[in-house]
N, C-alpha and C positions, 0 to 999 in steps of 0.2 A: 401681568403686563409682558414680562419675558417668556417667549412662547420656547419651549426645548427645539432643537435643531432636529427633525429626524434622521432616523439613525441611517448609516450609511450602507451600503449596499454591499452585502459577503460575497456576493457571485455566485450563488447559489441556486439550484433551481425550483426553487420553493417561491422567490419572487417573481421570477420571470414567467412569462408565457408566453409561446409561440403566436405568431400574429395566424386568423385563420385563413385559410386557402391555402397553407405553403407545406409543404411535401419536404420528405426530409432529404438531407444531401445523399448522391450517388456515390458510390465508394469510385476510386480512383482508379480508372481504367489502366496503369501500371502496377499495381497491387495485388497479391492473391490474398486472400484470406487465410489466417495460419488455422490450421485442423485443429491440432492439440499442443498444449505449453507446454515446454521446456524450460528445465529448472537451468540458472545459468552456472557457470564457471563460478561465476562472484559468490552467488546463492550456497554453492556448495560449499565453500571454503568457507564464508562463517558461519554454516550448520555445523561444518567439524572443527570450529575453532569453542562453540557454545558448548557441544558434546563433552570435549577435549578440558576443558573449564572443571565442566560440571564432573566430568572422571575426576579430573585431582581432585576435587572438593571433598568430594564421596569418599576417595582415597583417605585425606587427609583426616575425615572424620572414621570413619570404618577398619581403612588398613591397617593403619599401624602398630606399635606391639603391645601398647596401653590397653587395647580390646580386645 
C-alpha cells in the first residue's frame, strides 16, 4: 500500500544527463588557463606540520636513551 519515497537526488553525475544538441560551456574570455599547479602556502605549512608530528613520534619512540 505505502509506496517508499524515491531517494533523493546526490548531485552527482551518474543521474544526470546532458540534454542532446548542447555543446559544452566556453571558458571565460577574462581567464587563462593555469599550465601547471602550484602547491600553496597553506599546503606547505601542514605538510611540515604532519612531517614535524611524525619526527617527534619517531623520536619519541627510537631516540630516547631506553633504546
Amino acid at each position: 500500500m505505502d509506496e517508499p519515497a524515491p531517494a533523493p537526488d546526490r548531485g552527482g553525475k551518474a543521474g544526470k544527463r546532458e540534454k542532446p544538441g548542447r555543446k559544452a560551456r566556453a571558458p571565460r574570455p577574462g581567464r587563462r588557463p593555469r599550465k601547471e599547479r602550484h602547491t600553496g602556502a597553506g599546503s606547505w605549512f601542514v605538510m611540515l606540520c604532519v612531517v614535524a608530528v611524525l619526527g617527534a613520534w619517531l623520536y619519541s619512540l627510537f631516540g630516547g636513551r631506553g633504546y
